[in-house]
C-alpha positions as CSV (number, residue, x, y, z in Angstrom):
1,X,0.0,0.0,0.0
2,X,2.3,2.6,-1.1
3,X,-0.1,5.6,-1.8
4,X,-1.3,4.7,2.4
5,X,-1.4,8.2,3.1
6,X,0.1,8.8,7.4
7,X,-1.7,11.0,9.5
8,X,-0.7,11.6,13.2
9,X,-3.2,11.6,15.7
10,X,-2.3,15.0,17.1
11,X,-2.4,16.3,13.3
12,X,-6.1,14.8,13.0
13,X,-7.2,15.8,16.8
14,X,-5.8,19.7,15.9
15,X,-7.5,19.9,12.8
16,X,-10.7,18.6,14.1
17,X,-10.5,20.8,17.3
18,X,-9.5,23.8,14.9
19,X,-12.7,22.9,13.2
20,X,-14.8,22.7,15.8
21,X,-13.9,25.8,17.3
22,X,-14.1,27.9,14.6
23,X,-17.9,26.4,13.4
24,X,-19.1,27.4,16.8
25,X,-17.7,30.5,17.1
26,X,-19.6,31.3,13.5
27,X,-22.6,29.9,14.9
28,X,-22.5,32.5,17.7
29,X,-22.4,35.7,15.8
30,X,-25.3,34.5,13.6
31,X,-28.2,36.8,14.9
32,X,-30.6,34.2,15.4
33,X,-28.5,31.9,17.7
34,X,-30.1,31.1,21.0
35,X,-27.2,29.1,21.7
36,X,-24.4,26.4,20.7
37,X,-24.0,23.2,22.6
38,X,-20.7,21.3,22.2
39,X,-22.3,17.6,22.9
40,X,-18.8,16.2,21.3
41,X,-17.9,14.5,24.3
42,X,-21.3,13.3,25.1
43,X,-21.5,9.7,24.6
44,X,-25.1,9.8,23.1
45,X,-24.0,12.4,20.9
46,X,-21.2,10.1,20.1
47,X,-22.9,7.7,18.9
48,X,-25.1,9.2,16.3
49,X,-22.3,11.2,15.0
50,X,-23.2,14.7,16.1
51,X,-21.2,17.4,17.5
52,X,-23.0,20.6,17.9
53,X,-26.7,21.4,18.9
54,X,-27.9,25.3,17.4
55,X,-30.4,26.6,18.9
56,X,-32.1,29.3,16.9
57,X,-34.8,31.6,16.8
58,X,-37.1,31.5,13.3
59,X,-38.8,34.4,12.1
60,X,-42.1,33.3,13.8
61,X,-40.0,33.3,17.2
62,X,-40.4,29.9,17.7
63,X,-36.8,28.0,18.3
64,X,-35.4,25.4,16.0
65,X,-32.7,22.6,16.9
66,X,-30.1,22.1,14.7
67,X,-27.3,19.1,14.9
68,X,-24.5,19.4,13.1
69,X,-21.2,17.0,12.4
70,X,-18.2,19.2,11.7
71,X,-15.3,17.5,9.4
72,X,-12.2,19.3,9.6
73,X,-10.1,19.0,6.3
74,X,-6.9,20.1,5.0
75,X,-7.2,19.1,1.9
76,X,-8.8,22.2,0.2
77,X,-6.9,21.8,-3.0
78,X,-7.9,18.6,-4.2
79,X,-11.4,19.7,-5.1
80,X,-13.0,16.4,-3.7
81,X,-14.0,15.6,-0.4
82,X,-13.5,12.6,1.6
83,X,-16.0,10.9,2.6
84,X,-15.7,8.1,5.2
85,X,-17.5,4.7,5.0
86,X,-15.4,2.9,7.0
87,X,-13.4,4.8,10.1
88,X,-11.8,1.5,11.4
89,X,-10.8,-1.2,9.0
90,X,-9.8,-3.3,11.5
91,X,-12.7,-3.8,13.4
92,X,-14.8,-3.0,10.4
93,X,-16.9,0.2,11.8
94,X,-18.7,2.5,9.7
95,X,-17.8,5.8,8.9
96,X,-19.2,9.0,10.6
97,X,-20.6,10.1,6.7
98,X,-22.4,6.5,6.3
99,X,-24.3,6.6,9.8
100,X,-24.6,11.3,11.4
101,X,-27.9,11.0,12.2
102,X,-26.9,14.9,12.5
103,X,-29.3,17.7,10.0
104,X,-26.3,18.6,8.5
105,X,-22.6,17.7,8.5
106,X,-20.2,21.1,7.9
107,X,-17.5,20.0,6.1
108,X,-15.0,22.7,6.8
109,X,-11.4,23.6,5.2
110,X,-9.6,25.1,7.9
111,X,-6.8,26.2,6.3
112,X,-8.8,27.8,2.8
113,X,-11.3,29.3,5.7
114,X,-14.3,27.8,3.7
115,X,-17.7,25.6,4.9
116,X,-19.9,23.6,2.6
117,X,-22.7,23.0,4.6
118,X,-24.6,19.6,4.1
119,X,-27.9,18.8,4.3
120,X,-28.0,15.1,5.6
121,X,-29.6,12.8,4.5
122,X,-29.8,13.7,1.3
123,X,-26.2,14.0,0.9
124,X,-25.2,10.4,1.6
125,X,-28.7,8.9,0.0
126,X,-26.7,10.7,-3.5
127,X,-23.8,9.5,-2.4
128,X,-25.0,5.7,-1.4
129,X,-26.5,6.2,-5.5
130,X,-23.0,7.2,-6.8
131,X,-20.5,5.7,-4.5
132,X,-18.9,3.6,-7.1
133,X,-18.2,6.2,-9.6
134,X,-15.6,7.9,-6.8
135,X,-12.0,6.3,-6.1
136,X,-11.3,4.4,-2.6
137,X,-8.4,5.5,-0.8
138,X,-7.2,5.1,2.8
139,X,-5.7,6.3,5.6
140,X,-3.7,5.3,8.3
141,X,-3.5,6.7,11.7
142,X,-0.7,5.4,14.3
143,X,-2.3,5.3,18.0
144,X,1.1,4.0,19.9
145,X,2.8,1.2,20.4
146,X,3.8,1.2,16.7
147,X,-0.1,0.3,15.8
148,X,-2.0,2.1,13.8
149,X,-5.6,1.9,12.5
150,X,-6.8,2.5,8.6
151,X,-9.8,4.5,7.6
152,X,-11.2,4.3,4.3
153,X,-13.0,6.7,2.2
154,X,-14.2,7.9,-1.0
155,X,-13.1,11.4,-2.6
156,X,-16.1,12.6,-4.2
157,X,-15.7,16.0,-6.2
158,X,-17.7,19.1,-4.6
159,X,-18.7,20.8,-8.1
160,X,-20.5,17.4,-8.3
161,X,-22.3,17.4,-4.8
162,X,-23.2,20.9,-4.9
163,X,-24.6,20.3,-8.6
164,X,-26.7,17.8,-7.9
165,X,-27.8,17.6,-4.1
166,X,-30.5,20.3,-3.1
167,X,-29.5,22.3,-0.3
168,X,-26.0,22.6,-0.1
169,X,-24.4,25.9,0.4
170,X,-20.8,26.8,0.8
171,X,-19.4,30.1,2.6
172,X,-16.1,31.7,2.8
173,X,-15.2,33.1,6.2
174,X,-13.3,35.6,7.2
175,X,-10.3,35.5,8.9
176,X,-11.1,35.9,13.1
């Protein structure tokens, strides 16, 4: 597996934390925020894959929940994304992308400052409908003790996504 590509967990962790941090702190200055709830290290939350809770007050004054997944990536210049359908090939467990039960997952270039926000489900029922015609590739991810685990994923063009799936929107943020 030559073309493996290594990622250190610190690398992945700061990206994702980067991320994260950055998404709420958007979500905050919106003018309709109630509140942002970082459930990341709640274990029910962890299970279905969601990260943030927005609370946020529609025009009609009622409040609206919100869960979102935020993906971190560095990638920007590729022009795909990566989505994950498996996130341990060891033990054979699915990837975040192929179970969020989250409205939306905000995939997020830190480094390009831009969000493509995805409406979910109808982002991975397109992608469950097209998944062959993307290329596989994997990851690997030491954890110690000169282990590692692989994740495997599917890099799937945005033009594409944004051209065919209702609802996706992508903004470029400013620097904070």
């Amino acid at each position: 597996m030559a073309d493996l590509r290594k990622y250190s967990m610190e690398g992945a962790s700061e990206v994702a934390d980067k991320a994260a941090a950055e998404i709420e702190a958007l979500l905050r200055r919106q003018p309709a925020t109630v509140e942002v709830i970082n459930v990341e290290s709640d274990p029910s939350y962890r299970e279905k894959d969601i990260d943030l809770l927005w609370n946020r007050k529609l025009d009609d004054g009622s409040i609206k929940t919100i869960s979102i997944e935020v993906k971190g990536d560095r990638w920007y210049k590729t022009g795909n994304y990566f989505f994950e359908t498996c996130s341990n090939e060891g033990k054979g467990t699915p990837g975040c992308f192929m179970y969020t039960e989250a409205d939306y997952v905000y995939y997020y270039f830190v480094n390009a400052k831009e969000l493509h926000v995805l409406p979910m489900p109808a982002t991975r029922d397109w992608f469950k409908n097209h998944i062959a015609d993307f290329s596989e590739k994997k990851t690997s991810t030491p954890v110690g003790n000169g282990k590692s685990y692989v994740t495997v994923g599917r890099l799937v063009p945005r033009c594409l996504v944004a051209a065919e799936v209702a609802g996706v929107k992508v903004l470029k943020l400013k620097n904070s």
